[in-house]
C-alpha positions in Angstrom: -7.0 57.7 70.9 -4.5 56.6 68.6 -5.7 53.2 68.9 -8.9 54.4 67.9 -7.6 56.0 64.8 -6.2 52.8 63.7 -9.7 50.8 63.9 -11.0 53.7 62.5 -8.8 53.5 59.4 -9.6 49.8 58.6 -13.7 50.5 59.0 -13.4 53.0 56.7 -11.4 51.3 54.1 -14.1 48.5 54.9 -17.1 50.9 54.4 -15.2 52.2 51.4 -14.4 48.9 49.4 -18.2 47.0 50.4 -20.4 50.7 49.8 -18.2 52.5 46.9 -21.2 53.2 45.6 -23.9 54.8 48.5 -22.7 58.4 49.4 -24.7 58.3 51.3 -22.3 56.1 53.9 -19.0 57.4 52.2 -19.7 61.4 53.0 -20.2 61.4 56.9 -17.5 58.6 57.0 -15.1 61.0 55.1 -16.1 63.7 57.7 -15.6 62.3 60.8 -12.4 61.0 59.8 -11.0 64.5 58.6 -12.2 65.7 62.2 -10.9 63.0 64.3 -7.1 63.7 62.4 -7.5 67.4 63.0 -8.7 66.2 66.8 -5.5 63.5 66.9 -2.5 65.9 65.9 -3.6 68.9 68.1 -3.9 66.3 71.1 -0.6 65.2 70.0 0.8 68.6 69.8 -0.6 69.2 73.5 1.1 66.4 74.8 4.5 66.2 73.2 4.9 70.5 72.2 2.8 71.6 75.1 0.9 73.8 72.6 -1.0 73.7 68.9 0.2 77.0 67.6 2.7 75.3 65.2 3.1 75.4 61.9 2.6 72.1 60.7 -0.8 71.6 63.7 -1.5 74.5 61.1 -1.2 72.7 57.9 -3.3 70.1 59.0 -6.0 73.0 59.6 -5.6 73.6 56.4 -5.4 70.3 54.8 -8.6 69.4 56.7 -10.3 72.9 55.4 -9.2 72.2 52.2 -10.3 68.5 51.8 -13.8 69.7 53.0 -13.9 73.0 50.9 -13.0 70.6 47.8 -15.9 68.3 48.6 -18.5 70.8 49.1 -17.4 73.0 46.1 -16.8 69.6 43.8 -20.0 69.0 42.3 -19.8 73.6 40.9 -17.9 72.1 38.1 -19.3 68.4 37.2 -19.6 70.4 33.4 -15.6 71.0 32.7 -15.0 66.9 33.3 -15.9 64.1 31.4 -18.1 62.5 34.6 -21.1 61.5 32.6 -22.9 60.5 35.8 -23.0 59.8 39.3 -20.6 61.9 40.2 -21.6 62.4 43.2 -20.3 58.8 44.0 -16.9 59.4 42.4 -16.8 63.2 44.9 -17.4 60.7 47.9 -15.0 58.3 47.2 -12.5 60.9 46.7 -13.8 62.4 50.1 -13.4 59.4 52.0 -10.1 58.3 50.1 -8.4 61.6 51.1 -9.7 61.6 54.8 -8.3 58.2 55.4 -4.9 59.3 54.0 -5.2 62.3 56.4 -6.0 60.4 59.1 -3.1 58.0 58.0 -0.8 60.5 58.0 -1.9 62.1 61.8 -1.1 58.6 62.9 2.4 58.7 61.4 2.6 62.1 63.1 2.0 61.0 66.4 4.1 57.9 66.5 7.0 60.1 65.1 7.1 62.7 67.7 6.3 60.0 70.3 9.6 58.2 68.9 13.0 58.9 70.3 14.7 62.4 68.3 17.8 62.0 66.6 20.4 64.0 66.1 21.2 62.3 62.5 20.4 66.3 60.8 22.1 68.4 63.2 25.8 67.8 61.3 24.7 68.5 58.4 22.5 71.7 59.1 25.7 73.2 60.6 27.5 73.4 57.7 26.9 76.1 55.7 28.0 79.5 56.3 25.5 82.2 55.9 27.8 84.4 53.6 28.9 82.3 51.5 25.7 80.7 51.0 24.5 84.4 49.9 27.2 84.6 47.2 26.1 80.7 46.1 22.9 82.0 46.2 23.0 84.9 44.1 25.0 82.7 41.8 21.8 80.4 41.3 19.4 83.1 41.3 21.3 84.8 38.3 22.0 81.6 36.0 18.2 80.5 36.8 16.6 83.8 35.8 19.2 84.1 32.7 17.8 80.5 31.6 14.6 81.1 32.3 14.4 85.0 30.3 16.7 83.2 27.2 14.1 80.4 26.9 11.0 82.6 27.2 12.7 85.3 24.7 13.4 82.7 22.1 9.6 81.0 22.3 8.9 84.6 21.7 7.9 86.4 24.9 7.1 89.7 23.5 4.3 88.6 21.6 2.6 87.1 24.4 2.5 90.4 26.3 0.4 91.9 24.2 -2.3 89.7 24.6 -3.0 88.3 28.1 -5.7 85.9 27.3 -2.4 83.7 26.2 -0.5 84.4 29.1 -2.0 81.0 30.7 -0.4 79.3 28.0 3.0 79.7 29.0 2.9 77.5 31.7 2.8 74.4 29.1 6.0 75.1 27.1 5.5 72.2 25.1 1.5 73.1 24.1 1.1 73.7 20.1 0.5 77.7 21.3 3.4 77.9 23.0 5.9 75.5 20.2 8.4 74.7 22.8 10.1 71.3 23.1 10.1 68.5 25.8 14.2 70.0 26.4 12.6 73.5 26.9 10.6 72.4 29.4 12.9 70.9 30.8 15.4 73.4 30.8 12.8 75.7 32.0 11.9 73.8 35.4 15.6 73.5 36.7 16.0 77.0 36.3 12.6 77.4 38.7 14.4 74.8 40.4 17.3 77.2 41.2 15.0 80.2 41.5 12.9 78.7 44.3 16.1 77.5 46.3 17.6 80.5 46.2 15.1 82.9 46.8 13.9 82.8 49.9 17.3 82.5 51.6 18.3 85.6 50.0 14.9 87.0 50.8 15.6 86.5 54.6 19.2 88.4 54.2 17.8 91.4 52.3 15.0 91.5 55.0 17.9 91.6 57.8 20.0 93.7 56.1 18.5 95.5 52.7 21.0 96.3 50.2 20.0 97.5 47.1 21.9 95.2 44.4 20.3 92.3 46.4 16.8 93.9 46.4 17.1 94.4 43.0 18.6 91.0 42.2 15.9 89.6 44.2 13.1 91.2 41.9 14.7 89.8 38.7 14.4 86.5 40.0 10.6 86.9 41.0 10.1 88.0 38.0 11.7 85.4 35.8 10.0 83.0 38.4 6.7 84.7 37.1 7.0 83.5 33.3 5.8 80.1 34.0 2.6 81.5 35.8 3.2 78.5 37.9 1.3 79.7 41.3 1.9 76.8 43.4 6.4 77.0 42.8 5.5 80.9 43.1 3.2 80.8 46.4 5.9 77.8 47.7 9.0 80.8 47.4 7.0 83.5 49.1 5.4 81.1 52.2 9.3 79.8 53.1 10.6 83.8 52.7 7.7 84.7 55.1 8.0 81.8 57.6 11.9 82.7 57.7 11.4 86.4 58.0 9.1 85.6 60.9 11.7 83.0 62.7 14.2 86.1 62.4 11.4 88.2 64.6 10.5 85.9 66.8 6.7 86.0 65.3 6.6 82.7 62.8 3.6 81.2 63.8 1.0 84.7 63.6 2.9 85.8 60.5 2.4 82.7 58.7 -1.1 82.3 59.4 -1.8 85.5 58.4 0.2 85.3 55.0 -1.1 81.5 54.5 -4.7 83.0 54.6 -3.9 86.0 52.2 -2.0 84.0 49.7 -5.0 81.7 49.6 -7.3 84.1 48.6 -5.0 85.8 46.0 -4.2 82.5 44.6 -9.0 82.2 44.7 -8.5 85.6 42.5 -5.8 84.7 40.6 -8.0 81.8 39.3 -11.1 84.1 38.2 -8.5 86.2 36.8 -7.3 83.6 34.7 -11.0 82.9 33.3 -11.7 86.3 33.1 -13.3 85.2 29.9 -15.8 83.4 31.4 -16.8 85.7 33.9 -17.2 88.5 31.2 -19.5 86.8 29.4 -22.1 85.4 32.7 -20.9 87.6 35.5 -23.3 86.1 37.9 -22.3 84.8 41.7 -23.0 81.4 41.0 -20.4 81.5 37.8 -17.9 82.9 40.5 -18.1 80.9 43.0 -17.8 78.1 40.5 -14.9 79.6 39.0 -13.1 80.0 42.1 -13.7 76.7 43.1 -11.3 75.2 40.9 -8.5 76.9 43.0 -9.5 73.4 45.1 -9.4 70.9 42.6 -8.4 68.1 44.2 -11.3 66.2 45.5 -12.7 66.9 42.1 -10.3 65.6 40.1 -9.9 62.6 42.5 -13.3 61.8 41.6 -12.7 62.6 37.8 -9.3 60.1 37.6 -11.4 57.4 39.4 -14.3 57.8 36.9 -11.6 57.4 33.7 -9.9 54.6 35.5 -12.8 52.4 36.0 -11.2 50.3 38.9 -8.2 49.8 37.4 -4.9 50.4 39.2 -1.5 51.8 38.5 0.5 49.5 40.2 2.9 51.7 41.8 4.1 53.3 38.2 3.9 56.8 38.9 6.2 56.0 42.0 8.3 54.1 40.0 9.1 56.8 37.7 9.4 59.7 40.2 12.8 57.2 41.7 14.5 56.9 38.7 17.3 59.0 38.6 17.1 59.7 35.4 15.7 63.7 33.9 12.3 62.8 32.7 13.6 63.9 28.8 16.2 61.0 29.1 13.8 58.5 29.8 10.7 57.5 27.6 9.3 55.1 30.1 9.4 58.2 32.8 7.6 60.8 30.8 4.7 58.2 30.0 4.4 57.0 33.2 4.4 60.1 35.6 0.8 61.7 37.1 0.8 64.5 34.7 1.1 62.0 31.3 -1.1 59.1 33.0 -4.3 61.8 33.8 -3.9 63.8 30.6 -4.5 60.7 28.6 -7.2 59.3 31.3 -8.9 63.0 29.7 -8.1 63.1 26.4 -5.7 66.3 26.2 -2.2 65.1 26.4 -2.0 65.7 22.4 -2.0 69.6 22.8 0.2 69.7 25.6 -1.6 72.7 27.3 -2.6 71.0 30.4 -0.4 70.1 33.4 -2.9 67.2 34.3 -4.9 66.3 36.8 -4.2 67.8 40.4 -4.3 64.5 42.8 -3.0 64.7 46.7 -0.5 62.5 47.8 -2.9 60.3 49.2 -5.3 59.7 45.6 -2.3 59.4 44.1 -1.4 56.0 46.5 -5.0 55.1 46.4 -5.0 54.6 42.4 -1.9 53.2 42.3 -2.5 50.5 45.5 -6.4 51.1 46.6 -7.1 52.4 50.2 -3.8 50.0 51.4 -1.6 52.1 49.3 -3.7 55.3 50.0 -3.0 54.3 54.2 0.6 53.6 53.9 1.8 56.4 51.8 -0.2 59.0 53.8 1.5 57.2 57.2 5.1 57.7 55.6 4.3 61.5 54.5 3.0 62.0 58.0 6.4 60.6 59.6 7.6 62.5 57.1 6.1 66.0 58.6 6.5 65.2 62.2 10.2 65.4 61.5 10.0 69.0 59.9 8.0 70.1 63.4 11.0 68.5 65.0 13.3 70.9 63.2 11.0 73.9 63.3 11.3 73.4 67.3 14.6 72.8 66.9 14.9 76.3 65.7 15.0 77.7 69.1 18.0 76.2 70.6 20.0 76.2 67.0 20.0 79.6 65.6 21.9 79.0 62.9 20.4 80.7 59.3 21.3 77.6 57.4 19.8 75.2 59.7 16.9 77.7 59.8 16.5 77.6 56.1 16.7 73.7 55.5 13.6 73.6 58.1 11.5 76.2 56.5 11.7 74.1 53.2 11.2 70.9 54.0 8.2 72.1 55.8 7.2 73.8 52.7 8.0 70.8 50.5 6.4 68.2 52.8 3.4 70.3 53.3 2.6 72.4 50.7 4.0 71.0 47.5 4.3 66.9 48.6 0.7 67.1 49.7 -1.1 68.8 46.4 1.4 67.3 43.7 2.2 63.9 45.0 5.0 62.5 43.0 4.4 65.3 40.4 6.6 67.5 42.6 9.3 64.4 43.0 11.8 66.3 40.5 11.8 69.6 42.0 12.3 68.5 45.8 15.3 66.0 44.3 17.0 68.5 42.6 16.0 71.0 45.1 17.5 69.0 47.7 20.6 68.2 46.0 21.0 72.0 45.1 20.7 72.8 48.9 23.1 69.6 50.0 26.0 71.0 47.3 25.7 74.5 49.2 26.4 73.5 52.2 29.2 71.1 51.7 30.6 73.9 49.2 30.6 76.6 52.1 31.7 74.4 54.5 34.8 72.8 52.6 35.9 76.2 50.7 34.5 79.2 52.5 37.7 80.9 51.9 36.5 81.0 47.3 34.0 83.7 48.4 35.0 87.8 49.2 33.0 90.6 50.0 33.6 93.2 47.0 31.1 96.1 47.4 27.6 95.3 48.2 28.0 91.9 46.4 29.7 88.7 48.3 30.6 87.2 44.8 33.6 84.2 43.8 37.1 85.5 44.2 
C-alpha cells in the first residue's frame, strides 16, 4: 500500500504539471489522493498501534475533512479575491497540491512508526519537576499578561471597547487603526508566546487540584490572551489544556474529539460574528454559509496566491527567513521575506497593515516556494514529524510523568494544528515556544530547591 502511495504521488505531480489547467482531471485526482492518506494512516495505525482511535489518526480526519470542506466551499467567496477568472482552475490546483502533501506526509508517517523508536526524548522529558514548573509557570503567565495589558493600555484599549466593529482590528497592531509599531507587535507576540506555554500546564494542575489564586491567575491570562483576537494561538491553548485534562482521566481520545468538534464550530461562529456587518445588512443562508466558509480558507487562498504568483517561485525564501535566528524586527530581510509580507503584497494590502496575510498549509507553502517536489518533501518531513508526537502520546501510558505529558500534548498541538495551517508563519512561536519549555525544564531540574510553597502560591524563594 505504501508502495502504491508513492506511484501515486509522482502520477499526480505528473497529472498536475502536464493538465494545471483542466479541473476537470485535477479535482477527482485531488480526491482520491486525500482518501487513499486517510485509508494509509489508519491501516498504519492498525498495524503498528493495534487501533485508530488516536489522536493524531484524528488529525488526519480532520485534515482530510478540512481540505475537502475548503474545496467545496472555495469558489462561496471568488468576490473578496482578486481571481479575475478561472478560478476554478486555481481551487483545483490548490486541491490537488494540498492532497499530494497529505498523502506525502501519511507516507512519512508510516515509515516513521515503521522505523526503529528511540529513546533520544526520554532524558530530557524527565526533567522537570511538576511544582516547580507551576511556580515557573505562573511566573510566565504573569509577566506575559502584564506585557500584553501595558501594550494594549497604551494603544489605547479603552476606546476600542466601546465600539466592537474595531475589535478585529486589534489583531494587526501595526494597522493605521490600531498605530502600533513593528516593536509592539513584536513585543506583543512573545508575551502570547509565554501565555500559550504556560497555560495549559497550569490549566492541568488547577483541574487536579483547583485553588483559587491559580483559577484566578489562570483567567487573567485568558483574558490577556483574548486582546489579540487571535483564534488560532487561543483555540491552540484550550485543545492542549483539554487533551491533558483528558490524559489525567484516562479519556483523551473521546474528550478531544468532542472538544475538537465544538471548537470548530465556535471558531464557524466566531467568523460570522466578526462580519456581523455583513450579515446585518443581507441576512440570507447563502451570505452565511459564505461567511462561514472563510473559517476554511486555505484551499482558497492557495488558489488566490497561485493566481498573483503567475508561476513564479519563491525559492525556498519564506523557509529561509523562518531559520534565521534572528527576531523578525532585527532583521529587514526577514520581515520582507516571511508568508505574511510575501501574500500581503501578492494582494495589495501590506500598506495598511490590517491583514495577517494569506492563510497557506504547510504543504502550499512548499509548493510555491519548490512546485509539487517541494510541496512532497516538506509534507514527508512534517509527516515524520507527527508520527513522532503519536510515539510520545503512546508513550504516555508507560511514563506518567506531568512534564513528559505536557511536552507531548504540544508538540502534537504545534505539529498538527498550528505547523499545518500556518506553515512557517508559526516558525517564531514554536522556536521560542520551545526554547521557553527547554529553559523550564533544565531550570527545575538543576535548582528545584529556588522554588517554596508559601500559601496557595509555589512562588521563588
Amino acid at each position: 500500500m505504501a508502495a502504491l502511495g508513492v506511484i501515486s504521488l509522482f502520477v499526480a505531480a505528473f497529472l498536475g504539471i502536464l493538465f494545471e489547467q483542466v479541473p476537470e482531471i485535477l479535482v477527482p485526482a485531488g480526491f482520491c489522493l486525500l482518501f487513499a492518506a486517510l485509508a494509509l494512516v489508519r491501516r498504519t495505525a492498525v498495524q503498528r498501534i493495534g487501533t485508530t482511535k488516536t489522536l493524531c489518526v484524528l488529525f488526519f480526519s480532520l485534515a482530510t475533512a478540512h481540505i475537502f470542506l475548503g474545496f467545496l466551499l472555495a469558489g462561496l467567496t471568488t468576490v473578496h479575491t482578486s481571481i479575475r477568472s478561472n478560478a476554478d482552475v486555481y481551487f483545483a490546483n490548490a486541491l490537488l497540491i494540498n492532497s499530494v502533501g497529505l498523502l506525502a506526509a501519511a507516507l512519512g508517517f508510516r515509515w516513521k512508526l515503521n522505523a526503529p523508536a528511540t529513546g533520544s526524548a526520554r532524558s530530557f522529558m524527565h526533567l522537570g519537576d511538576a511544582t516547580s514548573l507551576e511556580s515557573l509557570f505562573c511566573i510566565f503567565l504573569l509577566g506575559g499578561s502584564a506585557m500584553m495589558f501595558a501594550i494594549y493600555w497604551r494603544l489605547g484599549f479603552l476606546d476600542y471597547l466601546t465600539t466592537p466593529a474595531k475589535w478585529p482590528f486589534l489583531r494587526y497592531i501595526t494597522s493605521d487603526l490600531a498605530g502600533g509599531s513593528a516593536t509592539d507587535e513584536w513585543l506583543a507576540n512573545r508575551a502570547m508566546d509565554l501565555l500559550t506555554v504556560a497555560l495549559p500546564f497550569l490549566v492541568y494542575r488547577a483541574a487536579k487540584r483547583p485553588r483559587p489564586p491559580l483559577v484566578a491567575l489562570i483567567v487573567v491570562g485568558y483574558a490577556a490572551l483574548l486582546l489579540p483576537l487571535r483564534r488560532a494561538n487561543l483555540l491552540g491553548v484550550i485543545f492542549a489544556s483539554l487533551i491533558l485534562i483528558g490524559i489525567g482521566r484516562h479519556n483523551v481520545y473521546r474528550l478531544t474529539r468532542k472538544w475538537i468538534l465544538i471548537g470548530i464550530s465556535l471558531y464557524v461562529f466566531s467568523q460570522c460574528l466578526f462580519l456581523a456587518g455583513v450579515l446585518a445588512n443581507d441576512p440570507y443562508p447563502e451570505t452565511v454559509l459564505a461567511v462561514s466558509s472563510t473559517a476554511l480558507p486555505e484551499v482558497r487562498d492557495l488558489g488566490w496566491t497561485l493566481n498573483r504568483l503567475e508561476g513564479e517561485k519563491l525559492q525556498g525564501a519564506t523557509f529561509v527567513q523562518a531559520l534565521i535566528p534572528l527576531p523578525s524586527i532585527a532583521s529587514d530581510w526577514s520581515a520582507k521575506h516571511s508568508l505574511r509580507a510575501i501574500s500581503t503584497r501578492l494582494i495589495g494590502v501590506d500598506q495598511t497593515g490590517q491583514s495577517g496575510g494569506l492563510r497557506l498549509t504547510l504543504m502550499g507553502e512548499g509548493f510555491i516556494n519548490f512546485g509539487y517536489l517541494g510541496a512532497i518533501v516538506v509534507s514527508f518531513l512534517w509527516g515524520c514529524g507527527v508520527a513522532w508526537c503519536e510515539e510520545r502520546l503512546l508513550a504516555i501510558g508507560q511514563d506518567q510523568t506531568e512534564f513528559a505529558n505536557y511536552i507531548s500534548v504540544m508538540c502534537f498541538v504545534w505539529f498538527c494544528f498550528l505547523v499545518y495551517l500556518a506553515g512557517t508563519q508559526a516558525a517564531a512561536f514554536v522556536k521560542v515556544g520551545a526554547f521557553l519549555i527547554l529553559g523550564a525544564g533544565w531550570i527545575c531540574k538543576q535548582r528545584p530547591n529556588h522554588f517554596t510553597v508559601r500559601g496557595n502560591f509555589a512562588l521563588p524563594g
